[in-house]
N, C-alpha and C positions, 0 to 999 in steps of 0.2 A: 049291709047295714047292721051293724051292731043291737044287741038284743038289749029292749029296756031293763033296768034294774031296778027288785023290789024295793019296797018302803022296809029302812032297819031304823034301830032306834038310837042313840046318840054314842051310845057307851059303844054298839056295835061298828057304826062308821069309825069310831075312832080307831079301835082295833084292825079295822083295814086297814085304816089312812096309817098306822105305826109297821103292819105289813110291805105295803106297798114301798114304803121310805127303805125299811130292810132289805128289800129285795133290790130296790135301787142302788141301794151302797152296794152292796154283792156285785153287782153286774160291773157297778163301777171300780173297783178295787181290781177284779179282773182284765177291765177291756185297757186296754193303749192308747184310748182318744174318748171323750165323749164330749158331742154334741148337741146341739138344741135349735129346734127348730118351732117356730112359730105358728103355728094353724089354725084357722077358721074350724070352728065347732062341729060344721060338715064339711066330706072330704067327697066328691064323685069317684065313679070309678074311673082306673086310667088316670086319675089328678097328676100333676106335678107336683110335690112338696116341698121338696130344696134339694139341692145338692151336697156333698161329703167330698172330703179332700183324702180319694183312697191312698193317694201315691205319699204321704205322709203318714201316713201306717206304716204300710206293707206294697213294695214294689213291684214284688216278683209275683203276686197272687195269682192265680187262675182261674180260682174257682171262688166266685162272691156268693154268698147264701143268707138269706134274711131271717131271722128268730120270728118273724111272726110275717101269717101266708098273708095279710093282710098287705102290705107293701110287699114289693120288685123293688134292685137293687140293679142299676147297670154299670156296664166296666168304666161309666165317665164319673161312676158315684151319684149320678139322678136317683133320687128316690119318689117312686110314681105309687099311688093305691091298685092295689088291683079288684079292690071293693069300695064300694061306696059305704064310708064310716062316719059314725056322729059321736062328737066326739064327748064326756059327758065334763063338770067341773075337775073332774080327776083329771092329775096326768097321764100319761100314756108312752111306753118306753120299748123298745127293742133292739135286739142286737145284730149288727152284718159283723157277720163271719167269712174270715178271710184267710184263703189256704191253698197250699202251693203241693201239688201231688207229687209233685219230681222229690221235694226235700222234707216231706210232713213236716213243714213249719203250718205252725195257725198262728193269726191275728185275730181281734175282736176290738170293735167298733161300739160304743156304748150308744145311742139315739134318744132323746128325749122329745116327747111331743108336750108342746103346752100352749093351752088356750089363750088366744090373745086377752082376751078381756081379762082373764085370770093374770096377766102379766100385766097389764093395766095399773090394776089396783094395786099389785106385791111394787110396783117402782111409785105410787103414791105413798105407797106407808113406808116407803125408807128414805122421802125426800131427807128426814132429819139427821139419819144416818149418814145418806151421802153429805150431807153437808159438812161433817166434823170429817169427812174422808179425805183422801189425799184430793191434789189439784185434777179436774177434769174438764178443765178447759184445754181441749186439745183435739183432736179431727176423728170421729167417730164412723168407724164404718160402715155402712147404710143402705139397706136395696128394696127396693121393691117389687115382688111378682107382676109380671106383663099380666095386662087381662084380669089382674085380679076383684074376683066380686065382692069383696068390702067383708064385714060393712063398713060402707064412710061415712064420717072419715075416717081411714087407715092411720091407726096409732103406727110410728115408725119407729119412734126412739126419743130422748130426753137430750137437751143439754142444756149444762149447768154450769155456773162459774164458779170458784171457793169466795169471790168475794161476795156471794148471796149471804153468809155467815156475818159478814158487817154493812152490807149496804141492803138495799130493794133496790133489785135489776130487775130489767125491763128485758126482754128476749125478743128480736127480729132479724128476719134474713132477708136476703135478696139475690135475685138471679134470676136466670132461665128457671121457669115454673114456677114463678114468685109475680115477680114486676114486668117479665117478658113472655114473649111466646113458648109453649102456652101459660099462660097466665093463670095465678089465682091457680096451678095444680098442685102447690104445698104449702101450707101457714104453722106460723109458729103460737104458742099458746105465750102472751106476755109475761106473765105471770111464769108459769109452773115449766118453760123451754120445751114442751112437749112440741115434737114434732109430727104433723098430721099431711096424711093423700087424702084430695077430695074428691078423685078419679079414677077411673085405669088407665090404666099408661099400653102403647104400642113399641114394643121395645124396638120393633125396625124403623117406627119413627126419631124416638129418642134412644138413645143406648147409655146414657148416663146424665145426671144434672149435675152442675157446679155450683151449689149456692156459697155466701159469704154469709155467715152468724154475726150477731153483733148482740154485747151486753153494753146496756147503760143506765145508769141512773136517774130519776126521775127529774132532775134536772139538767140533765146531759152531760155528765159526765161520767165518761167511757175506762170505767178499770180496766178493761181488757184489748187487746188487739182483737181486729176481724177475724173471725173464724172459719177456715176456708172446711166446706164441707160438701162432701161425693155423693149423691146417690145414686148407685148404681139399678139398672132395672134388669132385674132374674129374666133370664129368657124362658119363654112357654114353647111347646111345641105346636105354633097355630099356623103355620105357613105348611101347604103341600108343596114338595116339589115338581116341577116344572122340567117338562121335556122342552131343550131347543127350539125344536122342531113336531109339527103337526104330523107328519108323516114322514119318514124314513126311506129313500131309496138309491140303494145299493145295485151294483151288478158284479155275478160271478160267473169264474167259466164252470162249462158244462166238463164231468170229468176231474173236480179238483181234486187235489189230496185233502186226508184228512187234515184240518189243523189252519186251513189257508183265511188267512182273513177275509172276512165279507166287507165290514163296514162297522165304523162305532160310535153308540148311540152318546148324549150326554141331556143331564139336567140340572138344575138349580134348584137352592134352596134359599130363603131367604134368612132361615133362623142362624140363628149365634154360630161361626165359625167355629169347627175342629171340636165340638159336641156331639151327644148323638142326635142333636135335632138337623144335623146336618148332614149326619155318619150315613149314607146312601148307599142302596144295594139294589141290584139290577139283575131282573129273568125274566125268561120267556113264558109268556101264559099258555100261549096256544098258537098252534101253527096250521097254515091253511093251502093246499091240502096238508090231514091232519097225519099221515103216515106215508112213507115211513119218517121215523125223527132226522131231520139233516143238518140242523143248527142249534148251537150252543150257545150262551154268553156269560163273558166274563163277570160275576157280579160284583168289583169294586170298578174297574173301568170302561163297562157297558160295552168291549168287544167282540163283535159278531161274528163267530167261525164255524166250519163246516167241519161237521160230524160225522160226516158218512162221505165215501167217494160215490156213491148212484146216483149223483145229478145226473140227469139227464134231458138235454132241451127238449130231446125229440116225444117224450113224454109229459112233463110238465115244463114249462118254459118260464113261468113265474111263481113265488109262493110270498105269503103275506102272514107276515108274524105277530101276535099283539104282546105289546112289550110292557113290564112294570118296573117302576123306581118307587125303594118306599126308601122312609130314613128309618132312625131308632136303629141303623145296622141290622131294617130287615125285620124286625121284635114283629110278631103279631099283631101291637095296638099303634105300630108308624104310620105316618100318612102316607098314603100311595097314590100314585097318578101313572094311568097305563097313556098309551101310544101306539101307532101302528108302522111297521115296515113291513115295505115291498122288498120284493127279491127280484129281480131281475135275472133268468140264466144266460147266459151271453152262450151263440155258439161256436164247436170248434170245427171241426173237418172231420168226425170220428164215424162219416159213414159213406164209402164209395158210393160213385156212380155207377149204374148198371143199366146195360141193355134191356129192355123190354122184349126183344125178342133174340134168339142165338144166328139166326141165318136169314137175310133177306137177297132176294131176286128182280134185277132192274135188267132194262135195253136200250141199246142206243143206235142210232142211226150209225154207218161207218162218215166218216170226213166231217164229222160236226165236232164241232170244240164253242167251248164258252156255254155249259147250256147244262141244267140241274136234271139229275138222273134221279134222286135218290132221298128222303129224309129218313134218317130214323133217330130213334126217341130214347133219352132212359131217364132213372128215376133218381131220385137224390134227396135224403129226408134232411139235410142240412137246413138253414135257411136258406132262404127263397131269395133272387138278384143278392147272393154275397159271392167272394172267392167261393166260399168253399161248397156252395151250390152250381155255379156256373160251370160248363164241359169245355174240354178241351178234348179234339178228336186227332186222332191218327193214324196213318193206312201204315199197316206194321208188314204186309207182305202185298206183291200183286203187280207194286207200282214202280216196279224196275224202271221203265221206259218214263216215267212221269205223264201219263196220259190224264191222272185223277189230282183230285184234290180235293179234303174234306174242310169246310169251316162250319163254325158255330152259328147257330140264328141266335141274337142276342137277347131277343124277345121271348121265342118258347123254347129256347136249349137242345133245339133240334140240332141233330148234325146232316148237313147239307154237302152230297157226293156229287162232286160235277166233274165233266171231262174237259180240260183244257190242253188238250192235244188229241187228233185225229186218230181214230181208230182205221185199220183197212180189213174189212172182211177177209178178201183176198190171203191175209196174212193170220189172220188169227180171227176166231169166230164168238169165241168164247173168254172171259177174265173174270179170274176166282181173286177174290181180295178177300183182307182180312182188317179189320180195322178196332181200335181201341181208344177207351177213355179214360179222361182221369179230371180231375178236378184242377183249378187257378192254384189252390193253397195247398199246400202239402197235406200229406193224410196225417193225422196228429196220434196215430198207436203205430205201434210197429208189427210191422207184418213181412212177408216172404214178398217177394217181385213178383210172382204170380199171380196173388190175392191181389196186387196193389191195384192191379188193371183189368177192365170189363174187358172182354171182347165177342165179338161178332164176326160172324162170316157172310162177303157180299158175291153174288152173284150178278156178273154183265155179259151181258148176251148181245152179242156187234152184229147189225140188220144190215143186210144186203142191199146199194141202193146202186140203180144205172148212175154212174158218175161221170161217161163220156171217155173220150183220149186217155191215157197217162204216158207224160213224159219222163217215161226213167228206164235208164241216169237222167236227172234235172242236162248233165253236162255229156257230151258226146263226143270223141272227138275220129279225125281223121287223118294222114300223113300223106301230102302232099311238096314234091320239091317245089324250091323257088327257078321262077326262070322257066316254069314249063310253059308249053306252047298254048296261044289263046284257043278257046275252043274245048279243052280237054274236059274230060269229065270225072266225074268220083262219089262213091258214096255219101250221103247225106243224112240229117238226122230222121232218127226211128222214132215214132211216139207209134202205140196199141191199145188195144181195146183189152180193160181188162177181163172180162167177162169173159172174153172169146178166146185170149192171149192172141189176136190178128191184129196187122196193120191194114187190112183192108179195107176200104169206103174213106181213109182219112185222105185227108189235103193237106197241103201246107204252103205254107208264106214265109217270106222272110220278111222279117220284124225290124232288122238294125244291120247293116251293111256300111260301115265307118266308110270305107272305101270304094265299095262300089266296085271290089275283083268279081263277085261270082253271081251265077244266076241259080235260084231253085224249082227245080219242076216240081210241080203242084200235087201231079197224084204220086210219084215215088219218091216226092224228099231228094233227088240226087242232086248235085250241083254243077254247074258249066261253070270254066272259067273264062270271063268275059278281057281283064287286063292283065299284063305281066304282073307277076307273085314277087314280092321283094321282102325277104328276111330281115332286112337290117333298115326297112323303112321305119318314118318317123313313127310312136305309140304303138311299133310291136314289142310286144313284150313278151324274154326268155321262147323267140322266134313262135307266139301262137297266135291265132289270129280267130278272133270271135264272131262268132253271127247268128243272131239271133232269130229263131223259127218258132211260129205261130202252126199248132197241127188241129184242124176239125174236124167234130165227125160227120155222120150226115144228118142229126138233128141242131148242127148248129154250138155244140159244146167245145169246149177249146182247152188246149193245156200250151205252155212254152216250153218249148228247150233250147240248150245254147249248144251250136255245135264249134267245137274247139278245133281250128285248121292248125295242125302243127306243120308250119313250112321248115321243109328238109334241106340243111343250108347246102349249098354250089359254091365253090371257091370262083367267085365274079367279082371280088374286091381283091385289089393288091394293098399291100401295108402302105401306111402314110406317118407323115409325123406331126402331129398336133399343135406343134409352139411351131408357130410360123416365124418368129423373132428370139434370134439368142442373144448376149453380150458377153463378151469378155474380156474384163477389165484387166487389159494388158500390164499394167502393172506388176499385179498379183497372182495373175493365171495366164496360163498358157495353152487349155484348152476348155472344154467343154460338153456335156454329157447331154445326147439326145434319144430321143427314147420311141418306140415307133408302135401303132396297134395295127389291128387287123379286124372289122366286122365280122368274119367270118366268123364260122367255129372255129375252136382249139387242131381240130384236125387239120384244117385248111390253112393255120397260120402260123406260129414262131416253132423252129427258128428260125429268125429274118437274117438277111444276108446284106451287110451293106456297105454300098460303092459310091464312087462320085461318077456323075453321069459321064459316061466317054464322050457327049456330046457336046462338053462346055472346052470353051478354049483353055491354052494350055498355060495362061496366068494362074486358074483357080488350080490345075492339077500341082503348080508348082507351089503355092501358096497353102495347102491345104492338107491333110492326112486325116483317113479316118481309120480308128483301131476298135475291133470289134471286144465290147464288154461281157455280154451275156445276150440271150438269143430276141430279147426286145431292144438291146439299149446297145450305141456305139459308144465312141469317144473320137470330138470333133478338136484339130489343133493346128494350131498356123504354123508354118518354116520360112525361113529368109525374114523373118524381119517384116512384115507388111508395116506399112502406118495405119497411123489412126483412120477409122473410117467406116461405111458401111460397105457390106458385100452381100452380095447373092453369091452363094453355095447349092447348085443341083446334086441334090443328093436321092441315088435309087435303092429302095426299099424292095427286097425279095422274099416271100415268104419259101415255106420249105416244096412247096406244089411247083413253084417258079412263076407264080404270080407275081408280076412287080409294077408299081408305082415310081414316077418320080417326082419328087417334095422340092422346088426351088425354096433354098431357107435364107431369110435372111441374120447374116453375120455381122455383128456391131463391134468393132475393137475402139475400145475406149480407154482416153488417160482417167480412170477411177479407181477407188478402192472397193465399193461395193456395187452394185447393178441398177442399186436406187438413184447412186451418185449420176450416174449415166443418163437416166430412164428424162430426166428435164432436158437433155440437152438439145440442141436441133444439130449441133456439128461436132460428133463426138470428135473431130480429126483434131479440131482448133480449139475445141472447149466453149464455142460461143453457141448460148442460149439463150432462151428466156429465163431468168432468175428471179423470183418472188421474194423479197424480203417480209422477214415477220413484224411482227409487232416491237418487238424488242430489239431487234439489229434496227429499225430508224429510231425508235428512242438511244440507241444506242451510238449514232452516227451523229443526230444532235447534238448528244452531250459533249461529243468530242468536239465538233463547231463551235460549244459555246464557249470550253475551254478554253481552245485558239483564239479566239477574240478576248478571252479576258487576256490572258499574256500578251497580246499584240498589246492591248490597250495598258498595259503595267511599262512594257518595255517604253511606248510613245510616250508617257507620261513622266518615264523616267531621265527620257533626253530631253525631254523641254525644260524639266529643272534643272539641268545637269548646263543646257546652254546659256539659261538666266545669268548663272552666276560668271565673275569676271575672271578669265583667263591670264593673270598678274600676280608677278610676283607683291610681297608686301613692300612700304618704303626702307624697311631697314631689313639690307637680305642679310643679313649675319646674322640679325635678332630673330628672322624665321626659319635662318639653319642652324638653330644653337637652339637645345633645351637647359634651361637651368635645374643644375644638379647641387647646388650647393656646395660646389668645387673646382679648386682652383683648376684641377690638371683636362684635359682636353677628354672628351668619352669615348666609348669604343666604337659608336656608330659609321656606318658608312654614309656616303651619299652615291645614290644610285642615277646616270642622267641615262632617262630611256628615250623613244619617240614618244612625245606626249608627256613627260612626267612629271610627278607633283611631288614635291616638298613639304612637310608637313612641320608644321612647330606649333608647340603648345598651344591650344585656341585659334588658333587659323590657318587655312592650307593655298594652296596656290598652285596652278599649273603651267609647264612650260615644255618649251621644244628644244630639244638640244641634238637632233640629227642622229645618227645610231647611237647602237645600247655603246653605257659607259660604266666604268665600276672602278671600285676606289680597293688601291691595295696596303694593306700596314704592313709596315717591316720597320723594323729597329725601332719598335717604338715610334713612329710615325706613319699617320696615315700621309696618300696620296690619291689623290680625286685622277680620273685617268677621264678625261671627255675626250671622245673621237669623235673627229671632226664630222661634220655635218654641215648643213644650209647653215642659214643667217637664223639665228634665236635673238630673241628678246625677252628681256627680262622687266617686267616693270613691277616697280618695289609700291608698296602702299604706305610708307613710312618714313619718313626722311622726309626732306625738304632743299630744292634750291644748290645740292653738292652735285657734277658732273666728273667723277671715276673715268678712270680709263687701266684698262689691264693689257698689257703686251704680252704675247708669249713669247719665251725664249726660244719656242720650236715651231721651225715649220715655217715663221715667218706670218703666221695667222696675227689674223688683229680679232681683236675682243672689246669689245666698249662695256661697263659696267653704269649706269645712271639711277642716280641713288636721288628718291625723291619722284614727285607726281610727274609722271610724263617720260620720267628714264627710263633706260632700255641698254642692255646688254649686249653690245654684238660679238660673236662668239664665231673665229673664222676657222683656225684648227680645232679648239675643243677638248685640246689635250695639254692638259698642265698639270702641275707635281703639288702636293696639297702646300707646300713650304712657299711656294709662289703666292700663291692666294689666301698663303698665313698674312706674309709679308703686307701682300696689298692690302688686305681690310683690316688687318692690325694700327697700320699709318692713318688712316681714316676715321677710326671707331673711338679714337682718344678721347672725344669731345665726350661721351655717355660710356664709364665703366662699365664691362660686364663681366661678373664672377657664375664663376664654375657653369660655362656654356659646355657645351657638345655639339659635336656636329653630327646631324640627322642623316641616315642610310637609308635610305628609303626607295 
């Protein structure tokens, strides 16, 4: 607050007041810009006063500094009090000082403050000046302080037309805060154009008004066009900024680096965009637990990072930040609004599992499996049911034989040691294990393969229990020949006691005897054999023969064993030959390849030796030869010629012992090409079978049926029309043996008379009989018809009429009738006549009807 000032006397104020104006110009002749702002008489502290347009000075400034402590000066050109001032009828002036450290340049900023009221009355007492002034009808620029406390109404500004100088205008506007919402917040003075606020205004409700001016005359007539006019409204700094969000929660891992994002905060501001009522700046107040420090944030874009790598879950698992946003870019008098985040530490695997103890000691019964010896426990500061808390176990030595097996308890992370395989005292009394742990998730540091894994050492101690018999070997065997004599006897299977290592006090039984060879006696296990032994019976297999013994002892306890009879083979079989049926399609072969075995062993059997039986008559020995291939197989082939046929061929088989067999086989000689061709036949000699046709050979045989019948029925069809028609010559035979040529001379055609034959002439034919073939010869220029005689012919003409011809031959003494016209006829007795003869006669004849340029048809 400014200090009151004494009572001086008139001559004294003045002397200021001529001061003050001095000191004014000075400041002003110096500064690069000076402004004026408007101010209520009192000022709060912190006030907003107006703003300055720095970046029209001086661009590059850095450093902004105010002539008087009384006002702050910010980088957007806000000018705020930083005391509460009153302000007196004097003006009031200062300078920002504006300066760039890199290049000592300075700028200066002139500022005038002036009481409104004081400005008031200085634009009353110049209305008369403005009026001889230039034209100011035209869009004045105009704003108003948000929030501002008056007094109102708020004088804003004047306007005026040049034609107040010759008429009395009238001044009114309209618009939003006139005649609409909100209403009635600015009126114009009729008279004097003074512009008045009756209000304060919310500049995030309104941000500017649009009114229209209008001059007119008192009786409406408008010198001027409407006056469009802005009033802008000054932003205040009255909105705090607003966090998002209530509460903030983020998760990091435990172990980050430094630098790693957490998470990032944000807030809103409602005041005037890209000001500093909106310029935000973002930190941490306090953090909770309050040490050590582990997070930082960004304070233009409220991101949260980790300051320190000592996270650690296993020590704090959460922390809780309280976070501030102020605006004013932060200034001591910004509004601020704090907020809280969580911290979440998320964990990783950065701590083994470990034994609770180094060596444990368990017992088991011997011959027990399936059945839990053993837990033990370790610890894990990880969290609790994740990977990287859960165990995983395993026996690292001990469990060569696989008798153990550790698993997890899912529930308390026990490790569970069971035996699933039999232990035998008898064999081992004692098993030292070794077993290790580790974790689901990888360990997340690095470390040597040593450190990675716990380990413990287990101790099992195998208890001695009476278990009765044992049968071992499970399998027994013994070597007996085949074919030995009933009755015999032989060792049998052994079960003992282990306790004792004796077989005595046991029994046994036979449990499974397929066949029913042997008997077992009860207190020694030995065996009788009760049927013949046979190596190559049916389900022995690789000559052993099994039997299954049941051994007790004398409390009643039992074990099995199988005692394995290997029967020792006997050359009792001679070779034989397997294909009972051969073929050989005499066509294309001339013998055949037979091939012979032997049950025995390899000892007892090839090479085979083999012959046709000496005991078959002397058809097959002359018909037949066999040549020996290799020590299984012959080669079978016919001599002289056999037919077609089946045969029996005895043929004997010798092994290398002089065991022998004789094999009747039967021989197929067939007319085939291959043995399939054969294999349907019933008589390979004559080829008659049963014969199956497919599907397609009778489709096949059809079609050719159905073909046959269409040609039958073309051909039948073709002789019935053939006999409709009449077998006659036409009535005028010249004009059906003559084509016209359009010439006078005779043509080169012949005429042909066959059995049967027809003459053809232009448009209609005819047929007739003239007895053997005839043929017409030309020489010198003339032809001659040659008919050799034959039966009687007729010739009947379809042309003519009512004339009876008659032709004599000069040879032969033949008679000939020619009958010309319906019903005539031709008789023709030799048939042989010279073409000049029968120029003669149908030249005599034909006078009655010209014909030019005829020829006579060869045909």
């Amino acid at each position: 607050m400014a200090a009151a000032r004494p009572t001086s006397s008139p001559s004294g104020a003045l002397c200021r007041q001529l001061l003050l104006t001095l000191t004014i110009l000075t400041f002003a002749c110096d500064a690069c810009k000076k402004v004026t702002l408007h101010v209520p008489s009192k000022l709060d502290a912190e006030k907003f006063v107006g703003r300055v347009n720095l970046k029209e000075c001086f661009k590059s400034a850095n450093l902004i500094h105010s002539s008087d402590p009384d006002f702050q000066i910010l980088e957007d050109g806000s000018v705020y009090t930083t005391n509460a001032i009153l302000l007196s009828s004097e003006k009031r002036n200062f300078t920002i000082l504006l300066s760039n450290t890199e290049n000592q340049e300075e700028k200066k900023i002139f500022v005038l403050l002036e009481h409104q009221t004081k400005v008031l009355k200085k634009r009353h007492s110049k209305e008369k000046v403005l009026r001889r002034a230039k034209r100011r009808w035209a869009p004045i620029p105009c704003s108003v302080m948000e929030n501002s406390l008056g007094p109102f109404p708020l004088f804003l500004q004047q306007i005026q037309s040049d034609t107040a100088q010759n008429y009395t205008i009238y001044y009114s506007i309209r618009g939003p805060g006139v005649d609409r919402e909100p209403k009635n917040l600015f009126y114009v003075e009729r008279d004097s154009g003074n512009l008045f606020c009756t209000r304060p205004v919310d500049r995030e409700e309104y941000e500017s008004f649009e009114l229209i001016a209008f001059a007119t005359t008192p009786d409406g007539y408008t010198p001027e066009l409407p006056l469009p006019l802005v009033i802008k409204i000054e932003d205040e700094n009255d909105n705090y900024p607003i966090f998002t969000e209530k509460t903030y929660i983020f998760k990091v891992a435990e172990n980050s680096r430094v630098g790693s994002t957490v998470g990032q905060v944000c807030a809103t501001d409602k005041d005037e965009p890209d000001t500093m009522h909106t310029r935000l700046k973002y930190s941490i107040l306090a953090q909770l637990p309050a040490s050590p420090t582990l997070f930082s944030m960004h304070p233009t874009t409220g991101v949260i990072t980790t300051s320190s790598s000592q996270l650690d879950r296993e020590l704090i698992d959460k922390y809780q930040l309280k976070i501030k946003v102020q605006d004013m870019d932060g200034q001591y008098f910004g509004l601020q609004t704090t907020s809280t985040c969580i911290i979440h530490i998320e964990d990783v695997n950065d701590n083994l599992p470990t034994f609770t103890r180094t060596s444990y000691v368990t017992s088991v019964e011997e011959n027990t499996i399936n059945v839990e010896i053993l837990r033990v426990t370790v610890e894990d500061k990880d969290l609790i049911n994740t990977a990287n808390w859960r165990a995983n176990y395993t026996i690292l030595k001990g469990n060569e034989n696989g008798n153990f097996k550790i698993v997890t308890d899912p529930k308390t992370n026990e490790g569970i040691l069971c035996v699933v395989k039999s232990l035998n005292y008898e064999e081992r009394q004692q098993v030292n294990l070794q077993i290790g742990v580790t974790n689901e998730a990888p360990y997340s540091r690095e470390v040597s393969s040593r450190s990675a894994m716990s380990t413990a050492a287990v101790t099992v101690n195998v208890k001695n229990q009476d278990e009765g018999p044992e049968c071992s070997p499970a399998l027994q065997t013994v070597r007996i020949k085949e074919n030995v004599p009933v009755r015999t006897t032989s060792n049998g299977y052994k079960a003992y006691d282990p306790e004792t290592s004796s077989s005595s006090g046991i029994r046994y039984k036979k449990l499974k005897d397929p066949k029913e060879w042997i008997t077992v006696d009860e207190n020694s296990g030995s065996i009788t054999i009760i049927k013949s032994l046979d190596r190559e019976a049916e389900n022995i297999k690789n000559g052993i023969y099994n039997v299954t013994v049941l051994a007790t002892d004398e409390v009643g306890r039992t074990c099995t064993g199988t005692l394995g009879i290997i029967l020792e083979d006997v050359n009792d079989n001679g070779p034989s030959i397997p294909k009972e049926t051969v073929i050989i399609c005499k066509t294309v072969m001339s013998s055949t390849e037979i091939v012979a075995v032997d049950p025995d062993e390899p000892i007892n059997g090839p090479p085979f030796d083999f012959s046709l039986d000496s005991a078959s008559d002397s058809d097959v020995q002359r018909t037949w030869r066999l040549t020996k291939i290799n020590g299984t197989a012959a080669r079978l082939s016919y001599q002289n010629d056999p037919p077609f046929g089946s045969y029996i061929v005895p043929i004997k088989v010798t092994d290398r012992l002089g065991q022998s067999l004789v094999t009747p086989l039967k021989v197929i000689l067939c007319d085939c090409v291959t043995e399939n061709d054969c294999t349907s036949r019933i008589s390979p000699r004559t080829g008659n079978g049963e014969v199956k046709l497919g599907t397609w050979a009778i489709l096949a045989i059809l079609l050719g049926i159905a073909l046959l019948f269409c040609i039958l029925f073309t051909l039948v069809c073709g002789v019935s029309q053939a006999a409709k028609q009449p077998k006659v010559f036409p009535d005028d035979l010249a004009q059906q043996n003559l084509i016209v040529s359009n010439t006078e001379a005779p043509g080169d055609d012949k005429v042909y008379c066959t059995d049967g034959f027809t003459t053809h002439i232009v448009g209609s034919s005819t047929q007739g009989v003239c007895g053997t073939v005839g043929s017409g010869v030309k020489t010198g220029g003339q032809e001659t018809i040659e008919l050799v005689k034959g039966g009687h012919q007729t010739l009947e003409m379809s042309q003519g009429a009512g004339h009876h011809h008659t032709l004599e031959s000069s040879r032969g003494g033949g008679q000939h009738t020619l009958d010309s016209g319906r019903g005539g006829h031709v008789e023709t007795d030799n048939c042989r006549y010279t073409y000049s003869e029968w120029h003669n006669y149908t030249q005599s004849h034909l006078g009655e009807e010209p014909i030019r340029g005829h020829t006579l048809i060869k045909n």
